[in-house]
C-alpha positions in Angstrom: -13.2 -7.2 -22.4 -15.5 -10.4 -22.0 -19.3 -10.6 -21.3 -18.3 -11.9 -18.1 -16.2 -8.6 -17.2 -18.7 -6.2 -18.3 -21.4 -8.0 -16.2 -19.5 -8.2 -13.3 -18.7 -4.0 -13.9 -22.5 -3.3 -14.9 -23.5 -5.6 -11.4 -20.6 -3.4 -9.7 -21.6 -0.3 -10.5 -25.2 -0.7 -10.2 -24.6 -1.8 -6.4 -22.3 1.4 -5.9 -24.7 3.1 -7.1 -27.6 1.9 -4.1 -25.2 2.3 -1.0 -25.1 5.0 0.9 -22.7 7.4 0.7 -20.6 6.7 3.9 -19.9 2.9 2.8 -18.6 4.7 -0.7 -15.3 5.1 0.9 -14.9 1.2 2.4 -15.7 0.2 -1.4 -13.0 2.3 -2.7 -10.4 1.4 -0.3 -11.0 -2.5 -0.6 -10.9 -2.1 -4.4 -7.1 -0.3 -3.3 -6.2 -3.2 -1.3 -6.9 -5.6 -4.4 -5.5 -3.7 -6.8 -1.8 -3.4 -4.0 -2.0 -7.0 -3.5 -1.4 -8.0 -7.1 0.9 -5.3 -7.8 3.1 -7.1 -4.6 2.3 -10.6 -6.2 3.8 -9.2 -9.6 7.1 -7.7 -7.8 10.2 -9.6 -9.1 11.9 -9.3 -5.3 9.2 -11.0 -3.8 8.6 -13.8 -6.4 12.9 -14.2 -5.9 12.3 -14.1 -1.9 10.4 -17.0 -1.9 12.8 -19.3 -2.9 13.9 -18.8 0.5 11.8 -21.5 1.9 12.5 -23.9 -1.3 14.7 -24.6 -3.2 17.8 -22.2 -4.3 18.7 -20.3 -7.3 21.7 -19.4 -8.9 23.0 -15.7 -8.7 22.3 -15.9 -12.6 18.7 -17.4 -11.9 17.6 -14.9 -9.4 19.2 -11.7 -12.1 17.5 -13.4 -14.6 13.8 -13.3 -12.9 15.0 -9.8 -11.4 16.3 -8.2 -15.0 15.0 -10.4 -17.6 17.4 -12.4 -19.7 20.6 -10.7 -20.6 20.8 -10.5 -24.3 24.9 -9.9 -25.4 
């Protein structure tokens, strides 16, 4: 972990720490909504989806990106 990383988590957690309990919850589920919207930017179907609006792939391309490289 970097200096920079354990700042930001020491910053984090000391700013948790002076809310009030009913804001505790809004924290939590915006940290949720981060932590989805990279797990959808990491989904193979989605990073094959948008060539829709560019250029095309081969069927082999888009298994490729989907499965990984076939090894025979």
């Amino acid at each position: 972990m970097s200096k920079t990383q354990v700042v930001y988590k020491k910053r984090i957690i000391e700013t948790l720490e002076e809310l009030p309990e009913s804001k505790l919850k809004e924290v939590l589920d915006f940290i949720e909504f981060l932590r989805n919207k990279r797990k959808r930017n990491e989904d193979p179907i989605l990073r094959v989806s948008g060539c829709l609006s560019g250029d095309s792939l081969s069927a082999k391309e888009i298994e490729e990106d989907l499965y990984g490289e076939f090894q025979k």
